[in-house]
ZAFIGU-665232 format. One record per residue: residue number from 1; x, y, z of N, C-alpha, C in turn. Coordinates in steps of 0.001 Angstrom, whole numbers, plus 500000, padded with zeros to 6 digits. Layout:
ATOM;seq;n.px;n.py;n.pz;ca.px;ca.py;ca.pz;c.px;c.py;c.pz
ATOM;NUM;X;Y;Z;X;Y;Z;X;Y;Z
...
# end
This chain:
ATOM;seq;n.px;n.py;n.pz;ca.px;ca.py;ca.pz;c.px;c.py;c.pz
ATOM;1;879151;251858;139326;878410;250826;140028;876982;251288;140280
ATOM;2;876129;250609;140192;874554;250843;140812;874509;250249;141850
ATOM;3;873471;251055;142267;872660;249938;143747;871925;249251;143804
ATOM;4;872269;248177;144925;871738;246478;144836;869989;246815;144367
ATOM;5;869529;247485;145190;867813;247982;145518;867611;248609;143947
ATOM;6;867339;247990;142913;867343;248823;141894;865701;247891;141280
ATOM;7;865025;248524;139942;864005;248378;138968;864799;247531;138339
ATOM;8;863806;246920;137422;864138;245577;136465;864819;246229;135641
ATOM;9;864557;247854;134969;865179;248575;133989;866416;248544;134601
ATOM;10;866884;248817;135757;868510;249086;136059;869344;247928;136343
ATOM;11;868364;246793;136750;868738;245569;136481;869844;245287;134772
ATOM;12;868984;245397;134245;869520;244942;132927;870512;245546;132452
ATOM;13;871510;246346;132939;872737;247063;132967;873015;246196;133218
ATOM;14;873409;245397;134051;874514;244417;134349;873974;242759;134026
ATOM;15;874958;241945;133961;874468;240679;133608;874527;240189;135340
ATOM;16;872960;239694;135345;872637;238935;136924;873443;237877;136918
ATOM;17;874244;237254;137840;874824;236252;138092;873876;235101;139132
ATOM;18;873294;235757;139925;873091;235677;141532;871590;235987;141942
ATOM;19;871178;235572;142512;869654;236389;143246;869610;235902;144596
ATOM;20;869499;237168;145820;869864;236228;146776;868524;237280;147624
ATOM;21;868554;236631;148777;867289;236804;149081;867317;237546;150851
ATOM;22;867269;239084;150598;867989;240132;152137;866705;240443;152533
ATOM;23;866391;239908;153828;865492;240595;154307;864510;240785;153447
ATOM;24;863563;239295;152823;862360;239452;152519;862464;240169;151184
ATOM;25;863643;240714;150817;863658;241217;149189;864560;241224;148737
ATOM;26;864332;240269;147158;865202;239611;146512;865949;241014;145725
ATOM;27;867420;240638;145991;868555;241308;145354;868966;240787;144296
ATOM;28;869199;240874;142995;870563;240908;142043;871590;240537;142308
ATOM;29;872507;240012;142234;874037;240588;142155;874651;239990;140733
ATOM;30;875014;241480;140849;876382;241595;139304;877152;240007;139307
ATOM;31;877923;239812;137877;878815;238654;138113;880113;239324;138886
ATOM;32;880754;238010;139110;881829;237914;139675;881802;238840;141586
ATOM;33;880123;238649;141825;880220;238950;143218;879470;238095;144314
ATOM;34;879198;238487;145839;878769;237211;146440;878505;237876;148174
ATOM;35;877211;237641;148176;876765;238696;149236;877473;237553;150795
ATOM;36;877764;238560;151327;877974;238029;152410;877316;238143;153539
ATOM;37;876910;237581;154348;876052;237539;155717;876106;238083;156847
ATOM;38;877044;237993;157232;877775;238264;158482;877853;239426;158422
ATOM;39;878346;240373;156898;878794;241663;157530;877801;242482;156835
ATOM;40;877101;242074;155856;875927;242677;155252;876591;243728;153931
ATOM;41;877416;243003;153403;878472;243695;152567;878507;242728;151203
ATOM;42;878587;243829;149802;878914;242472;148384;880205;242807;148327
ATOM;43;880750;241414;148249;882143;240897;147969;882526;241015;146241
ATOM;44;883162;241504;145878;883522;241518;143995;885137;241374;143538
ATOM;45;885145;240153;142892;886407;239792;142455;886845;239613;141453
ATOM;46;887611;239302;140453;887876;239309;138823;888536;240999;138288
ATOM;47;889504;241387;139144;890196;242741;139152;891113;242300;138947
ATOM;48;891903;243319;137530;893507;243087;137282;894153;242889;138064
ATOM;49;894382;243527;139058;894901;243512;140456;895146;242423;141417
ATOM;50;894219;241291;140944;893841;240326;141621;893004;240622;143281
ATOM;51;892644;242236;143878;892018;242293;144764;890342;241949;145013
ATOM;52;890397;241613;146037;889015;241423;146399;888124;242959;146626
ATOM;53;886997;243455;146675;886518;244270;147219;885343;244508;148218
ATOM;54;884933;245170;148848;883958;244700;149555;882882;246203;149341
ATOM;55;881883;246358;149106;880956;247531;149059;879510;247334;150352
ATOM;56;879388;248038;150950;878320;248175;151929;876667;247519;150813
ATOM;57;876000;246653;151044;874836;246428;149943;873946;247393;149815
ATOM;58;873604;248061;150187;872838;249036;149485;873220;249840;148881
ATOM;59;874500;250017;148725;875329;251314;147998;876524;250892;147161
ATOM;60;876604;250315;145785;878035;250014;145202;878614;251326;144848
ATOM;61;877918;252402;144560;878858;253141;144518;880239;254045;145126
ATOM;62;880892;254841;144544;882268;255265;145309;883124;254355;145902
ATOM;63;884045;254349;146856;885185;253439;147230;884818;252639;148102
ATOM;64;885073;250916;147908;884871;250141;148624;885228;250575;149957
ATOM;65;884569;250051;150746;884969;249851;152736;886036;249172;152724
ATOM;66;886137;248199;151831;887359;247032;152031;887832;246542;150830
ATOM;67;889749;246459;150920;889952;246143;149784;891331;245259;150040
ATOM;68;891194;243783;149728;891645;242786;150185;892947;242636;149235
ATOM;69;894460;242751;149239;894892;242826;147822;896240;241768;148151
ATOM;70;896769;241376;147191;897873;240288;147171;897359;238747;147782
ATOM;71;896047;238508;147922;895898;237038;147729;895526;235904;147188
ATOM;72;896078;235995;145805;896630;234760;145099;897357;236001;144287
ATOM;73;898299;235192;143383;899707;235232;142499;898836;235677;141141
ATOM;74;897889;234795;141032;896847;234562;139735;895215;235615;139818
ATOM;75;894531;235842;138971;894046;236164;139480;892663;235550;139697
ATOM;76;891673;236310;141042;890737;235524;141527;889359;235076;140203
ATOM;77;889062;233816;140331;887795;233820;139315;886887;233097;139799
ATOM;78;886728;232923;140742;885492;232178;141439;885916;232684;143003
ATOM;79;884834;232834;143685;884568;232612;145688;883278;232339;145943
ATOM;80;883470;232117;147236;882012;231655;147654;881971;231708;149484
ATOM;81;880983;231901;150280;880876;231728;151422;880620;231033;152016
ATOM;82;881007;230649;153380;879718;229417;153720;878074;230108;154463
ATOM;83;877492;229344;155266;876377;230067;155309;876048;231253;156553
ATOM;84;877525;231448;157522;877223;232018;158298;877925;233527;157557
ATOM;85;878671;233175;156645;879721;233967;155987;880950;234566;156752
ATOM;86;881111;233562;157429;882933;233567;158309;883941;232549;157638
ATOM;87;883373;231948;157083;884597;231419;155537;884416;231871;154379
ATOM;88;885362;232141;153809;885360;232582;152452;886762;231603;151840
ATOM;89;886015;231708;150333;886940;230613;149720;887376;231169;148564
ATOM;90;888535;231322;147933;888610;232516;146389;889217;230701;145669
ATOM;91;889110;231152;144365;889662;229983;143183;890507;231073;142770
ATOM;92;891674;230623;141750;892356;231508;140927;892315;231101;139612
ATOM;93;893101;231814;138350;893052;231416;136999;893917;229815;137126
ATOM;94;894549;229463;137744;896152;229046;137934;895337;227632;138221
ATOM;95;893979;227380;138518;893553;226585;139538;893662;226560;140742
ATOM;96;894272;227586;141591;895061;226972;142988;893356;227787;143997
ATOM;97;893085;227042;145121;892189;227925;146194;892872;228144;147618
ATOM;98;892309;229051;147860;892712;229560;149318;891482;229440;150312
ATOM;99;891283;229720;151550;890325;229208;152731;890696;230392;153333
ATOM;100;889777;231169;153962;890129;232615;154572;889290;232488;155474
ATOM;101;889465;232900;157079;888101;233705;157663;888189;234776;157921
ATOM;102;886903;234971;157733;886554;236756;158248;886123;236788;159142
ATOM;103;887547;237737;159619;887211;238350;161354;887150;239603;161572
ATOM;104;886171;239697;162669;885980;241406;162968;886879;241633;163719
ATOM;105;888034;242975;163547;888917;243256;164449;888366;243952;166071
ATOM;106;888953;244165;167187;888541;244894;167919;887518;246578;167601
ATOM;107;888153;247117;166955;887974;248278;166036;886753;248172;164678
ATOM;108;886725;246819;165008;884958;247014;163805;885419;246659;162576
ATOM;109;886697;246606;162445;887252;246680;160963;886855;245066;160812
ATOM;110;887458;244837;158800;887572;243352;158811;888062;242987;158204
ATOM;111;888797;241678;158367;890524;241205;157865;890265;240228;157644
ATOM;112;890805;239273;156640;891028;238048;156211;892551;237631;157308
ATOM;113;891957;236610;157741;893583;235551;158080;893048;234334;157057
ATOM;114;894448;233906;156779;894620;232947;155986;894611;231538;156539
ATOM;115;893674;230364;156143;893300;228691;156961;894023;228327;156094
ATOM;116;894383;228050;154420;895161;227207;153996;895062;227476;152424
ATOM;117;895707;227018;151887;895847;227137;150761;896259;225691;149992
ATOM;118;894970;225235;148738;895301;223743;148033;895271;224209;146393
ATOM;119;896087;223567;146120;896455;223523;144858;895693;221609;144097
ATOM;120;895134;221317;142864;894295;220416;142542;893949;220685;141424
ATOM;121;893575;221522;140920;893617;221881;139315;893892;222232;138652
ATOM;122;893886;221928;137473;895080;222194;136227;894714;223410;135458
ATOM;123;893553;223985;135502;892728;225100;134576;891921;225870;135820
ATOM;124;891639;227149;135411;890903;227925;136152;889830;227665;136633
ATOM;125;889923;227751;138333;888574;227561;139082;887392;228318;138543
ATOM;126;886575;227258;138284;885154;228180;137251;883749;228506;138783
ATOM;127;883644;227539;139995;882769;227631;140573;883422;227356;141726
ATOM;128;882736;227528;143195;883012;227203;144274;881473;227088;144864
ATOM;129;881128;226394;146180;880202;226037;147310;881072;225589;148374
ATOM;130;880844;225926;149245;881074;225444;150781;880201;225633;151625
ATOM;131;879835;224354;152853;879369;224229;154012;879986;224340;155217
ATOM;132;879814;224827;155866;880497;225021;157201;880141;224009;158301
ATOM;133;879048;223948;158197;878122;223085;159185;878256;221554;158761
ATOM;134;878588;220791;157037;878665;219911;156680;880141;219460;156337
ATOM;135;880878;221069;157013;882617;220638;156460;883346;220286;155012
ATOM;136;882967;221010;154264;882612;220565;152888;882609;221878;151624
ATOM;137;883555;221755;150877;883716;222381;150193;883718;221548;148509
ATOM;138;883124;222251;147861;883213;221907;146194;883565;222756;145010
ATOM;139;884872;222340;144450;885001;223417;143563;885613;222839;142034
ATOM;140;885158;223560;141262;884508;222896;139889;885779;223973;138728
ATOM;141;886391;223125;137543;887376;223863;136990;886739;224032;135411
ATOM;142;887491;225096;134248;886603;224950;133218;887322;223540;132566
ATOM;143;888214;222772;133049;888108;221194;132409;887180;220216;132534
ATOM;144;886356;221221;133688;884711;219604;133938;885106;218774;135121
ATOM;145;886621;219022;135605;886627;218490;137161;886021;218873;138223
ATOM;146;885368;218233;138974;884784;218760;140272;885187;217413;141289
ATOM;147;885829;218767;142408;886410;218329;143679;885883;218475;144505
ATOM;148;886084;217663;145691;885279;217772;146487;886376;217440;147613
ATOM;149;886499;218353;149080;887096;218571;149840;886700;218894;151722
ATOM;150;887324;218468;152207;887317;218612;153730;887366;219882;153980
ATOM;151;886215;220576;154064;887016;222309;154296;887754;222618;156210
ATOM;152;887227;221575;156776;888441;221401;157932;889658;221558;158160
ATOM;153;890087;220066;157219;891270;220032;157139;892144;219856;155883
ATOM;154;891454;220530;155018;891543;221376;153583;892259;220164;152747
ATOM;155;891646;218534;153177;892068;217885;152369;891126;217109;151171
ATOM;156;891809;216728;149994;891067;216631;148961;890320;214997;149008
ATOM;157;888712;214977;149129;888146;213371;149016;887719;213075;147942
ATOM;158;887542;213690;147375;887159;213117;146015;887225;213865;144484
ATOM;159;887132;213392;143815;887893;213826;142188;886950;213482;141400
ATOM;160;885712;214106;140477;884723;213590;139867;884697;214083;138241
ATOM;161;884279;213537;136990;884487;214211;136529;882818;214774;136096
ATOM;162;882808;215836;136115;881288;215848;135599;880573;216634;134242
ATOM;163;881610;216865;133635;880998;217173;132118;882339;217092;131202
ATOM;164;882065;216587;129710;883299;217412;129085;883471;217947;128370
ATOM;165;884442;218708;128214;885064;219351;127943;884720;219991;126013
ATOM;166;885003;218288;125647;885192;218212;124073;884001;218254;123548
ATOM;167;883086;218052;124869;881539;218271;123744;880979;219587;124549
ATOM;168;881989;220590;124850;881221;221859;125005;880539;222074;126509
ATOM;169;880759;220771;126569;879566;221126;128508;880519;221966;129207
ATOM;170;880209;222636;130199;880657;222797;131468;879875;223369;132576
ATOM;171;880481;223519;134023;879417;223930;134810;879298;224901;134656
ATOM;172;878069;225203;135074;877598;227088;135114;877193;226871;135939
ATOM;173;876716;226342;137274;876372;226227;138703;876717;225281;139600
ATOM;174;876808;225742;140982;877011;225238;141975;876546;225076;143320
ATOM;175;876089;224307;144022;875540;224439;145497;875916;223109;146419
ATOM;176;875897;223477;147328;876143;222484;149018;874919;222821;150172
ATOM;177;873689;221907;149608;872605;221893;150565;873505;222044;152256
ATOM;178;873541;222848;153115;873795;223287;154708;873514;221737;155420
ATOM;179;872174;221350;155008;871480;220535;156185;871940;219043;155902
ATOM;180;872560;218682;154477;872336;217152;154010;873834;216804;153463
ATOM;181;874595;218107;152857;875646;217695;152337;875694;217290;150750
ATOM;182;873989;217446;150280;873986;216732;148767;875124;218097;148044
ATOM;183;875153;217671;146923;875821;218634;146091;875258;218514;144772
ATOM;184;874584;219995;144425;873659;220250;143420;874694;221108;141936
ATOM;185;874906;220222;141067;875368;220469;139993;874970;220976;138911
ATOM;186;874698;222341;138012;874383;222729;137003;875418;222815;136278
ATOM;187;875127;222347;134894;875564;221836;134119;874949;222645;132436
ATOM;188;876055;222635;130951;875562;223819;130294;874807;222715;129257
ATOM;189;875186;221264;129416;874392;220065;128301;873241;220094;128987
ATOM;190;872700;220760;130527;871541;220029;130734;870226;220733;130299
# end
């Protein structure tokens, strides 16, 4: 692993997924990871294992701080936070998502409890976004479905389809404006 704080040269070791923006200076992140807020930690998922991991951000190297293991059956291929980063949301290959928050234990530590778990797609979750503040979660499969959900009360409102399949599109991005609720779709025809 390298560290987040790296040159454009050490950049290009890994394929950027992400650019997110800590304290006035823009970070990288590797695929299949997703900085979190709250604890000031990158989240990395897409392990045989199906575990989550968690690495302190300035340092990926040596053994994660945290290592989240047995939640989903399948394994994880999409998560996402909301904006305070006390929800977290994983997709699996299987389609199925889970709703987690992260809580700090007495002891500093930090644990996932489990809010719910929905099942809705037929092919592997390719993207996720959620709002906390707008209640609102969106998550996008590689068939070109995108759902859209109550992250409250983890029920499903709407079913869209937004690219297909047979002519090659699919999403490669995702977002849930905090303040409005729009939902910003990238797309691989556009």
């Amino acid at each position: 692993k390298q560290p987040l704080e790296c040159t454009s040269e050490q950049m290009m070791q890994w394929p950027v997924q992400n650019l997110e923006l800590i304290s006035s200076t823009v970070v990288p992140l590797p695929r299949n990871s997703l900085w979190i807020r709250q604890s000031l930690h990158v989240l990395f998922w897409g392990f045989a294992d199906g575990a989550l991991r968690m690495w302190p951000h300035r340092n990926l190297g040596g053994r994660p701080l945290y290592s989240f293991h047995s939640l989903h059956e399948e394994t994880i291929t999409a998560a996402c936070s909301d904006e305070s980063g006390g929800v977290l949301v994983t997709g699996d290959a299987a389609g199925g998502l889970a709703v987690w928050y992260l809580v700090q234990t007495p002891s500093a530590r930090l644990k996932l409890e489990l809010h719910g778990r929905m099942a809705a797609h037929c092919t592997s979750v390719a993207h996720l976004a959620c709002s906390s503040s707008q209640q609102m979660l969106v998550s996008s499969s590689e068939d070109g479905l995108l759902l859209i959900w109550d992250l409250r009360r983890l029920l499903l409102l709407h079913v869209l389809r937004c690219c297909s399949c047979a002519r090659g599109a699919r999403v490669v991005g995702l977002q849930v404006r905090d303040d409005s609720g729009e939902v910003a779709v990238a797309t691989s025809g556009q």
